[in-house]
TIPA-45543 format. One record per residue: x negated, y, z negated of N, C-alpha, C in turn. Coordinates in nm, 3 decimals, decimal comma, always signed. Each point is the difference from the previous one (the first is absolute). Layout:
PT    n.px    n.py    n.pz   ca.px   ca.py   ca.pz    c.px    c.py    c.pz
PT       X       Y       Z       X       Y       Z       X       Y       Z
...
END
This chain:
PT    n.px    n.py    n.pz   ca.px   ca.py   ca.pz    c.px    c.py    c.pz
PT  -4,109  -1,523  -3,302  +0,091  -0,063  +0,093  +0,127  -0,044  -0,071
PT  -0,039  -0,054  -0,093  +0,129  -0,048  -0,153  +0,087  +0,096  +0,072
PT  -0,029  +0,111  -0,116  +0,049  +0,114  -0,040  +0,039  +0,066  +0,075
PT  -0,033  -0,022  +0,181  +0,052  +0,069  +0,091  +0,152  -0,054  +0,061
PT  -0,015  -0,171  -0,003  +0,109  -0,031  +0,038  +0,109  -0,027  -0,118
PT  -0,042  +0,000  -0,149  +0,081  +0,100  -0,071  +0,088  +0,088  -0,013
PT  -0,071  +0,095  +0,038  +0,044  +0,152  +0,044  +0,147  -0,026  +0,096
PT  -0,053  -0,078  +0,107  +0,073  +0,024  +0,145  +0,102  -0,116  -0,024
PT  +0,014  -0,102  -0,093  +0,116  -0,085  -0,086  +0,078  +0,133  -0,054
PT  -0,015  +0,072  -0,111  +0,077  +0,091  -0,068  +0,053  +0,108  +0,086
PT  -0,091  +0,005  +0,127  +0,099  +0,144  +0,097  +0,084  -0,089  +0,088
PT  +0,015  -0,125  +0,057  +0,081  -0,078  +0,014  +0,119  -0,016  -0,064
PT  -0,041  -0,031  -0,120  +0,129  -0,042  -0,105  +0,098  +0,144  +0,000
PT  -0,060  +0,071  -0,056  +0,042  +0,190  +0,011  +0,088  -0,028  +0,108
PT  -0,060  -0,024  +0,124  +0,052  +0,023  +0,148  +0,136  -0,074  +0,008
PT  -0,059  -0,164  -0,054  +0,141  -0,080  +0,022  +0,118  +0,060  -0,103
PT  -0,028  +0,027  -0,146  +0,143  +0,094  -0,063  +0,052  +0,113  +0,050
PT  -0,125  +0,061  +0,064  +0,112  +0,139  +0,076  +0,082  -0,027  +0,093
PT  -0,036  -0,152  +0,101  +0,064  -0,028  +0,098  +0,163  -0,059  -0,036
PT  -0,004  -0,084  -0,122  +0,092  -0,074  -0,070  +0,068  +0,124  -0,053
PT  -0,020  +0,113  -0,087  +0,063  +0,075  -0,036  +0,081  +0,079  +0,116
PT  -0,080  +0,054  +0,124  +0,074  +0,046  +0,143  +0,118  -0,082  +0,029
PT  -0,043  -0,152  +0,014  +0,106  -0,083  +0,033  +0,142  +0,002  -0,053
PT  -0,013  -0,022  -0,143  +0,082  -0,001  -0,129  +0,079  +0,135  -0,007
PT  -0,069  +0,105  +0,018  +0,097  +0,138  +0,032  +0,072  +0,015  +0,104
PT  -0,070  -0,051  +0,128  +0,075  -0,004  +0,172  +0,138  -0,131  -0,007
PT  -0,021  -0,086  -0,056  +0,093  -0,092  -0,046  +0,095  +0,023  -0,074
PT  -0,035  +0,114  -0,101  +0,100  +0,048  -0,091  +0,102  +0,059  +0,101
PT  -0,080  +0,073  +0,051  +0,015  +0,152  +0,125  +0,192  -0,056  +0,051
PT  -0,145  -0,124  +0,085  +0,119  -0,071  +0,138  +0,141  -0,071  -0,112
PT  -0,027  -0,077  -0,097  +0,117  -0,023  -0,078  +0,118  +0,108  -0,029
PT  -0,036  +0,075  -0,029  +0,088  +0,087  -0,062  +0,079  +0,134  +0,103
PT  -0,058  -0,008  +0,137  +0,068  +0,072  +0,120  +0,148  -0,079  +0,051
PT  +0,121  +0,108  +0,007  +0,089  -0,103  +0,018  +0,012  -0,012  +0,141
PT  -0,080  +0,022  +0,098  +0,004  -0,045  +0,131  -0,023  -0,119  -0,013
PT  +0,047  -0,060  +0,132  -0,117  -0,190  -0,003  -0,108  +0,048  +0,073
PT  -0,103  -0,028  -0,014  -0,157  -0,003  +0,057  +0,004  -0,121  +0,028
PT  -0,007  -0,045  +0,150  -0,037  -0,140  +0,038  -0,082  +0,001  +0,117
PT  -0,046  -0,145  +0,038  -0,046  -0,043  +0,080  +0,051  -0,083  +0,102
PT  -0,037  -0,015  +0,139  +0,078  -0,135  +0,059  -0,108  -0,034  +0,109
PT  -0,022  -0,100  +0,009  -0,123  -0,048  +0,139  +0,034  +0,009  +0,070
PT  -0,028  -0,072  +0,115  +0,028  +0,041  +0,137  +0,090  -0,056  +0,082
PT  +0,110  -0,129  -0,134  +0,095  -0,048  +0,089  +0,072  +0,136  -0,055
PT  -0,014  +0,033  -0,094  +0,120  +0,043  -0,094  +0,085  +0,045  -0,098
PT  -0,131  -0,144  -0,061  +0,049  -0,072  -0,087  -0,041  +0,104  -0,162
PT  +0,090  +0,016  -0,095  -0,014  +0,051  -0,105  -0,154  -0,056  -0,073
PT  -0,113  +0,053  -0,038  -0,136  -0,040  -0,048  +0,006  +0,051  -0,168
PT  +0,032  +0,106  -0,004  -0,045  +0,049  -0,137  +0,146  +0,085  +0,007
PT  +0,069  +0,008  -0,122  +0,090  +0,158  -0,048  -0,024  +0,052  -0,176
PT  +0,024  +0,089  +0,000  -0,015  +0,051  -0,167  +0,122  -0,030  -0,054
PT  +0,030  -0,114  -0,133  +0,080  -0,061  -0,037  +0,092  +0,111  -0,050
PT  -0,016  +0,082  -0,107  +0,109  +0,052  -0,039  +0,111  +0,088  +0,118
PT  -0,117  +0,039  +0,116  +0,142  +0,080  +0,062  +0,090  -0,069  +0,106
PT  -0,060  -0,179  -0,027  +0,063  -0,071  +0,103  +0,120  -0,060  -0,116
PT  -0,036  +0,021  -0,108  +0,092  -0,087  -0,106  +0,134  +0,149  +0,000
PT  -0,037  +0,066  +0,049  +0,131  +0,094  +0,037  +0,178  -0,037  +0,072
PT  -0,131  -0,081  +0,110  +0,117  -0,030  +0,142  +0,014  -0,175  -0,089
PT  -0,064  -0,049  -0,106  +0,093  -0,102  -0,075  -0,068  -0,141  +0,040
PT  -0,153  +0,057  +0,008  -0,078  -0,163  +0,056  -0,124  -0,015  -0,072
PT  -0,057  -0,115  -0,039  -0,098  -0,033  -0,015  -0,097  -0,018  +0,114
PT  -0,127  -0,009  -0,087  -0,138  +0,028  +0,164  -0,013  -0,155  +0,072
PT  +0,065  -0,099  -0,079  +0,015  -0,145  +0,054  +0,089  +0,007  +0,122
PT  +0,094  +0,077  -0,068  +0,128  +0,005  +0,124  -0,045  +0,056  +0,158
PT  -0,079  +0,091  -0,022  -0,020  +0,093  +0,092  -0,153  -0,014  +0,087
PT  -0,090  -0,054  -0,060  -0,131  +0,001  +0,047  +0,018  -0,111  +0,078
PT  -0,050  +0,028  +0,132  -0,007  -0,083  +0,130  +0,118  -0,012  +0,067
PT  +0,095  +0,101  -0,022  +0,111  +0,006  +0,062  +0,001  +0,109  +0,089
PT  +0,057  -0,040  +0,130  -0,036  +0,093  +0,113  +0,085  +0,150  -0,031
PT  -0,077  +0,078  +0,068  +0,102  +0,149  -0,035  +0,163  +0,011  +0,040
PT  +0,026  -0,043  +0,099  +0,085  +0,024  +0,052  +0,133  -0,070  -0,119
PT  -0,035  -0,078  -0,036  +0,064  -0,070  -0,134  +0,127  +0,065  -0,065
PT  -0,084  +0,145  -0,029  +0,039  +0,105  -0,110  +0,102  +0,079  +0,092
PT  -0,081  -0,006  +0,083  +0,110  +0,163  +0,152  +0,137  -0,071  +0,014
PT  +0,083  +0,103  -0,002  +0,084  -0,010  +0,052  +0,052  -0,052  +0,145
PT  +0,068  -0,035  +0,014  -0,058  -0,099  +0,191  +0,052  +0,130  +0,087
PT  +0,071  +0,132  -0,035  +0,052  +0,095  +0,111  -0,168  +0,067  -0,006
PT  -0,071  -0,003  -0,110  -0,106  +0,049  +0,065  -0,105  -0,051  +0,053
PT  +0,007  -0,131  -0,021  -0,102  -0,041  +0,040  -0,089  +0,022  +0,143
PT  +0,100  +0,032  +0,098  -0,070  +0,036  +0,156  -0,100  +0,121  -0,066
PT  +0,067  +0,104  -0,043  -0,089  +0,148  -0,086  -0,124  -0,020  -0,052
PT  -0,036  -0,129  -0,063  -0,064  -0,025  -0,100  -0,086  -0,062  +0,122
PT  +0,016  -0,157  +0,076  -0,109  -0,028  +0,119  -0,017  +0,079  +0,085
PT  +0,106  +0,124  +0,042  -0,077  +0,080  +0,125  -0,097  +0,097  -0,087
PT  +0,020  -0,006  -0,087  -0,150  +0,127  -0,101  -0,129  -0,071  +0,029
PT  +0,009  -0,157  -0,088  -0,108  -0,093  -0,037  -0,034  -0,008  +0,175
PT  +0,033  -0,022  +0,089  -0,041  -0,065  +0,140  -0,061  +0,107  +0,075
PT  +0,067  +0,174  -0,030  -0,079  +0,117  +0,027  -0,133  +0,033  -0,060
PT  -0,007  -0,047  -0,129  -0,094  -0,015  -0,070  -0,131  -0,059  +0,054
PT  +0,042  -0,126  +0,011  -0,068  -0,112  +0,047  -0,081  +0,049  +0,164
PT  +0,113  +0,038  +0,099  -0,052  +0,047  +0,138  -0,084  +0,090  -0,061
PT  -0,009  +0,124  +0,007  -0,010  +0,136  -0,034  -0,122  -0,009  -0,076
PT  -0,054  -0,075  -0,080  -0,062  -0,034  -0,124  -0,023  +0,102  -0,096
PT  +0,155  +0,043  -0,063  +0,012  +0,140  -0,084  -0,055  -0,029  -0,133
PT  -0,082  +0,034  -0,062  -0,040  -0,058  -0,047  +0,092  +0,058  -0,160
PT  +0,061  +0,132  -0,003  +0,125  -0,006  -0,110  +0,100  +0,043  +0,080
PT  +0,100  -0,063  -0,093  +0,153  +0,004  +0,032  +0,069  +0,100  -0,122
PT  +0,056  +0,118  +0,014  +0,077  +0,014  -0,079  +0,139  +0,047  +0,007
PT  +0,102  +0,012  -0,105  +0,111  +0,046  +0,007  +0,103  -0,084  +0,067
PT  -0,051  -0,155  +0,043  +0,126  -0,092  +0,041  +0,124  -0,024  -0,119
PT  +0,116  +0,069  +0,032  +0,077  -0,097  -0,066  +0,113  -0,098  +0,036
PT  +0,034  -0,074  -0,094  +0,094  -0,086  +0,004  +0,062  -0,047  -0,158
PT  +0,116  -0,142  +0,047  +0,056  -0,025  -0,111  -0,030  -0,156  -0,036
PT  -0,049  -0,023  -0,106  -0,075  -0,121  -0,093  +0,176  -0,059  -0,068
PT  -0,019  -0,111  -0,027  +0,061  -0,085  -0,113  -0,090  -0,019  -0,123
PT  +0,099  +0,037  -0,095  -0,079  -0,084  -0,158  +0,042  -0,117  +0,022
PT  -0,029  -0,063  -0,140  +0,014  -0,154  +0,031  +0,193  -0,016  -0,047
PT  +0,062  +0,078  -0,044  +0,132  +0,006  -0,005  +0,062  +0,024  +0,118
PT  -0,033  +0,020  +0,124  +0,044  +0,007  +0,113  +0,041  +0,175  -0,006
PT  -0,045  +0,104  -0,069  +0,031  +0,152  -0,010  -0,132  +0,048  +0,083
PT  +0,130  +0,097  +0,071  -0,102  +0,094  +0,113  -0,081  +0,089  -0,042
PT  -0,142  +0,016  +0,033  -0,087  +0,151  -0,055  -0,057  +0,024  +0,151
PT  +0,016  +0,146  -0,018  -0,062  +0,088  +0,120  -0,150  +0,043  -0,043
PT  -0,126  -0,079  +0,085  -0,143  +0,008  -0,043  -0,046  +0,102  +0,084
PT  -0,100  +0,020  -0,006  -0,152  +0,073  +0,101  -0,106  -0,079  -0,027
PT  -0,052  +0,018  +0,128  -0,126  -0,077  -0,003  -0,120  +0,099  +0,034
PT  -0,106  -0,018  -0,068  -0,095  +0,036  +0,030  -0,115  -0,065  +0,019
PT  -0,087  -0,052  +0,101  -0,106  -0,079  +0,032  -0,134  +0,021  +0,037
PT  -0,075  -0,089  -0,077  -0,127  -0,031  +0,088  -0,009  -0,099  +0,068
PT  -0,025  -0,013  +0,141  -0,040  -0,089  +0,074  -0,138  -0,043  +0,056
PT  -0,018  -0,169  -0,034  -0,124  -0,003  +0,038  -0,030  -0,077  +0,106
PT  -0,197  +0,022  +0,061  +0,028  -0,095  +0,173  -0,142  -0,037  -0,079
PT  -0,031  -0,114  +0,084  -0,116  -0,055  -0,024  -0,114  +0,084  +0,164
PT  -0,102  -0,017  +0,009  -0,085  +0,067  +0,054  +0,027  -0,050  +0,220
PT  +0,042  -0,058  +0,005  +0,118  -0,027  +0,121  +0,096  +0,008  +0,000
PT  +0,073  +0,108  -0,073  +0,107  +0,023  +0,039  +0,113  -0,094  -0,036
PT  +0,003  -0,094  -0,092  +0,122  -0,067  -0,029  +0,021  +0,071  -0,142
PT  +0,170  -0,008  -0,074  +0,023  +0,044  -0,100  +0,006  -0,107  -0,092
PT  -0,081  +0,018  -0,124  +0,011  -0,062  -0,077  +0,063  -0,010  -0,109
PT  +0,032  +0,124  -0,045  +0,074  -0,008  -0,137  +0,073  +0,119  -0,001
PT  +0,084  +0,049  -0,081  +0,079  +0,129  -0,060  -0,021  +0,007  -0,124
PT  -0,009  +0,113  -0,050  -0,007  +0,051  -0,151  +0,101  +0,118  -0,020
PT  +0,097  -0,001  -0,080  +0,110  +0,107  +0,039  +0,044  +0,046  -0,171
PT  +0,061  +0,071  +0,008  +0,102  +0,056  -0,069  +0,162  +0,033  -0,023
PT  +0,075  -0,055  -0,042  +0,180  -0,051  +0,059  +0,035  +0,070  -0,172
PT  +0,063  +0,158  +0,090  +0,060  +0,079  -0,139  +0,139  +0,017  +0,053
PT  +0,124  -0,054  -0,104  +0,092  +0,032  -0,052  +0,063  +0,104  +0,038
PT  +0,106  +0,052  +0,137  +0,038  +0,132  +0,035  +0,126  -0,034  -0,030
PT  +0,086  -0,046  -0,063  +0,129  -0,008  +0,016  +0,056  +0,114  -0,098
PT  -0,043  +0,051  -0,032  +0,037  +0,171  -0,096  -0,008  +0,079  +0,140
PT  -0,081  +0,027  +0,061  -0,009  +0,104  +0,108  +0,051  -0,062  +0,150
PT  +0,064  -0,096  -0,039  +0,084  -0,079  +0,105  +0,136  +0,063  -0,006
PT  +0,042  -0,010  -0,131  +0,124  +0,084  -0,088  +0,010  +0,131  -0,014
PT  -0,082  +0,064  -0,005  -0,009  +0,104  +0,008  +0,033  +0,026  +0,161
PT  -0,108  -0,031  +0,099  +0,077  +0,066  +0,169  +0,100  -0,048  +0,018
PT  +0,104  -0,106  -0,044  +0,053  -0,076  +0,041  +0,141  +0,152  -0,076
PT  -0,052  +0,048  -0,102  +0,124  +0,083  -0,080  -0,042  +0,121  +0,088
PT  -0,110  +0,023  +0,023  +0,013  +0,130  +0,066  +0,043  +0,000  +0,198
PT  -0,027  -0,113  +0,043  +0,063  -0,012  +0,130  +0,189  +0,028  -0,008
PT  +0,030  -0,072  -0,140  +0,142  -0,002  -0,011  +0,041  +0,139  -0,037
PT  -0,050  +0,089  -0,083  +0,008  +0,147  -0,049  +0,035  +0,090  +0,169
PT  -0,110  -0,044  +0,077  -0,039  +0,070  +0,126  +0,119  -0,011  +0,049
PT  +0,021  -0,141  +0,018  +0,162  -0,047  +0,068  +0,132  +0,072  -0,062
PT  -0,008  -0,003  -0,102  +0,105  +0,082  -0,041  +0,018  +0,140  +0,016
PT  -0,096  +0,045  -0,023  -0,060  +0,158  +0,033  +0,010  +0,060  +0,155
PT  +0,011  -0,100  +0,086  -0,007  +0,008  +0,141  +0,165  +0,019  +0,038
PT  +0,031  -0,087  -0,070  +0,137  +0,003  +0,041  +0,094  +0,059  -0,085
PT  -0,018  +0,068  -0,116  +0,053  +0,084  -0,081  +0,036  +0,184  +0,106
PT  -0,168  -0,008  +0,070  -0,039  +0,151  +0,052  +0,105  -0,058  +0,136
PT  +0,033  -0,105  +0,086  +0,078  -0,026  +0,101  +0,122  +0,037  -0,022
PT  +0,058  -0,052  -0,156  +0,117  +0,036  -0,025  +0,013  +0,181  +0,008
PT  -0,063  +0,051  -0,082  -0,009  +0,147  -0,019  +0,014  +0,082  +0,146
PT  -0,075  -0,062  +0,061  -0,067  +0,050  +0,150  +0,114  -0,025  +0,080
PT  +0,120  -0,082  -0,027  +0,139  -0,029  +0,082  +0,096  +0,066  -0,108
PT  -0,004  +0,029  -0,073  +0,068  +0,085  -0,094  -0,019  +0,151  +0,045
PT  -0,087  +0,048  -0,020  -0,096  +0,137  +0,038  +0,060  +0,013  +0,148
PT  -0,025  -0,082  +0,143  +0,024  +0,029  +0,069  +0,202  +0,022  +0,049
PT  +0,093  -0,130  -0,101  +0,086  -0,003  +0,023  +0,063  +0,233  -0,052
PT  -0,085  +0,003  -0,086  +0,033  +0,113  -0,099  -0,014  +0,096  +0,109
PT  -0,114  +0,002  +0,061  -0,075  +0,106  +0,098  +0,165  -0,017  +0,117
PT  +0,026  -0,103  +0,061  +0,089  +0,002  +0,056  +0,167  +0,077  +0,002
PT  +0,036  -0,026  -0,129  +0,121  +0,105  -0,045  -0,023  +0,098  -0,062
PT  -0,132  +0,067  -0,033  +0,005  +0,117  +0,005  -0,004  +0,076  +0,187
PT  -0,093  -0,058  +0,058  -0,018  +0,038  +0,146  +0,163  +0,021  +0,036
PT  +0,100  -0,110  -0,013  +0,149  -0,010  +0,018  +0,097  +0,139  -0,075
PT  -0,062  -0,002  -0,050  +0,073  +0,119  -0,120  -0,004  +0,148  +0,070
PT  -0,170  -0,044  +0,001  -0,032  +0,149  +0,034  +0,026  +0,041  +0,135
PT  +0,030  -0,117  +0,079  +0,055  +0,014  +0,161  +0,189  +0,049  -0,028
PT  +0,035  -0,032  -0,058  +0,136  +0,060  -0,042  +0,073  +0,125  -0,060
PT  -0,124  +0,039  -0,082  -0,008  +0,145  -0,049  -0,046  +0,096  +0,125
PT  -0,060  -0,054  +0,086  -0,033  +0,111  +0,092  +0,075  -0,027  +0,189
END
């Protein structure tokens, strides 16, 4: 009997370092992603974020933990941001992805995010929490933003040509009505 609950102490212990070692790697994991990985309950309210990619936008986790989301948004988006969460909420979707909008760092500088979510309900139907992902698009913000302008130029480059071309088409038509 000793020797049995022995045994089942040492496959325990085994058990609890593999679990601590899982942890310790998934922790490494979530640290070192430069998305923010956060949490917010069910007012809102900021619960958990991964410090280094919040120390990006220029805050500590004091600053930020228990601070409602809307905090960070920009206020033109904010309607964008509650009509998602409130569709969410009706609907009971349970992920959200591809919302974006525009965040403040703590310097008052604009970043264009995406969101990606898990949403959770408790077993009646109320929502309880979010678990999300908020990555950094303001490179591919810049980017459509240069290629909408390329387009624009390009559009109206071929307008010019296309009233050029036609003015051209015109005095030859004139020309050639005179020669004959």
């Amino acid at each position: 009997m000793e020797q049995h609950l022995e045994e089942k102490l040492l496959t325990l212990e085994k058990e609890n370092a593999s679990l601590k070692d899982i942890a310790e790697k998934y922790k490494r994991l979530v640290q070192n992603i430069p998305d923010v990985i956060y949490s917010l309950d069910h007012n809102g309210n900021l619960m958990e974020a991964n410090f280094p990619a919040i120390q990006f936008y220029g805050y500590n986790p004091d600053e930020i933990i228990g601070q409602h989301f809307l905090f960070f948004i920009h206020p033109e988006d904010h309607e964008v941001v509650i009509n998602s969460l409130n569709l969410t909420i009706e609907t009971k979707r349970e992920w959200s992805r591809g919302l974006e909008f525009r965040v403040y760092d703590k310097q008052g500088n604009i970043h264009w995010v995406e969101v990606n979510s898990h949403n959770h309900f408790d077993k009646n139907g109320n929502y309880t929490h979010e678990e999300g992902v908020i990555r950094n698009i303001n490179d591919r913000k810049k980017t459509e933003e240069a290629s909408r302008e390329n387009e624009s130029d390009l559009m109206e480059e071929v307008w010019k040509r296309t009233v050029e071309l036609e003015s051209s088409y015109g005095k030859i038509e004139s020309k050639i009505s005179e020669l004959t």
